[in-house]
N, C-alpha and C positions, 0 to 999 in steps of 0.2 A: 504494500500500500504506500502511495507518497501521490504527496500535495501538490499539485502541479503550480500553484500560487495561493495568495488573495484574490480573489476573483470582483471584489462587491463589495460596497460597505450600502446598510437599508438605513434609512432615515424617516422618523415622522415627519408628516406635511400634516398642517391644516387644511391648506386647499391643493389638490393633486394637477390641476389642471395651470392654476397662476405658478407651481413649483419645476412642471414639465416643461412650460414656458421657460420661466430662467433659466433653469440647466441649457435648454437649447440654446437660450441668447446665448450662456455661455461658451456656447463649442462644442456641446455635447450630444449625439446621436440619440433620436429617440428610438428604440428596438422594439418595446410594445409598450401597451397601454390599456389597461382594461380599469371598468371604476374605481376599483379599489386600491389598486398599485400600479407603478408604472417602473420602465427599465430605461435605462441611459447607459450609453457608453461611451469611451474619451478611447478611444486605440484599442488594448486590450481588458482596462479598467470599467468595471460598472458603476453605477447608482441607484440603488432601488428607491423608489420614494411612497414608501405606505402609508394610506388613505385612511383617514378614521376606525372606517370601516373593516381595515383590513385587518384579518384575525389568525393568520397563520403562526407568527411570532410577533417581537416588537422588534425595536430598532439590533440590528447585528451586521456580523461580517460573515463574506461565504467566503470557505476555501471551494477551493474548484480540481474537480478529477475529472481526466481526460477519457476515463474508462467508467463506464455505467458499474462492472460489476464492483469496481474499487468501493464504490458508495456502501453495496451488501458488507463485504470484508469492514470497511471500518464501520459499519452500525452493529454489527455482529460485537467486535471488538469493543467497542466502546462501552455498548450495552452489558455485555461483562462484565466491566469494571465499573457500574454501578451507575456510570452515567448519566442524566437524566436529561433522557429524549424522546422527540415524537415520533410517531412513524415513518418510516419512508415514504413520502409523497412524489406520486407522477406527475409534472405540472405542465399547463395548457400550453406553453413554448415549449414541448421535446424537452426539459431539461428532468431531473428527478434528483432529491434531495429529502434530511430530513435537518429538522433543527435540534439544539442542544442546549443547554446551560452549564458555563463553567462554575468553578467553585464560590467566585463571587455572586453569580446568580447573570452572568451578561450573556446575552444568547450569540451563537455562531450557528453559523449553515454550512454543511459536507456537501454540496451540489454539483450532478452531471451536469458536465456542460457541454451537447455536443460539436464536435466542427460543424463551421459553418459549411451551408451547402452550397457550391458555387453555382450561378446563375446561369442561364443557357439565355446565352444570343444570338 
């Protein structure tokens, strides 16, 4: 198992739509958008920006694995050592991931992320 990076840091927004906005003034890609959370990305770095509403975790960081089964192996492994996490979640952009809490209580995310798929022209 190994970390391919930091992949993502999620942030609360108030408003998801005026916060989408700024990121982009700032340079940043918007990937997707749905009501409750939205994705940005600056090269290979993310921004998640979670919506009120959104109830998966709260504010964290995701590492990122290049390999879908890496996710099983370290939920397996972690779960072991007593770790305290959610389930594995398949999410609506191909990615699959679950969340966790370290010992202070701060949440991370273990999330597939797969290559992107190159466009046909």
């Amino acid at each position: 198992m190994e970390l391919k990076r930091i992949g993502h840091v999620a942030i609360a927004v108030d408003d998801l739509d005026r916060s989408a906005q700024f990121y982009q003034n700032l340079g940043m890609e918007l990937v997707w958008k749905d009501p409750d959370w939205a994705y940005l990305k600056a090269g290979e770095d993310g921004l998640a920006l979670l919506g009120k509403s959104y109830s998966q975790a709260g504010p964290h960081f995701g590492f990122v694995f290049s390999d879908r089964a890496e996710v099983n192996v370290a939920y397996d492994r972690l779960k072991a050592e007593g770790v305290n996490l959610t389930d594995i979640h398949e999410h609506r952009d191909g990615t699959a991931s679950f969340y966790g809490r370290d010992p202070d209580g701060n949440w991370f995310e273990y999330l597939y992320e797969p290559a992107p798929v190159a466009s046909l022209s």
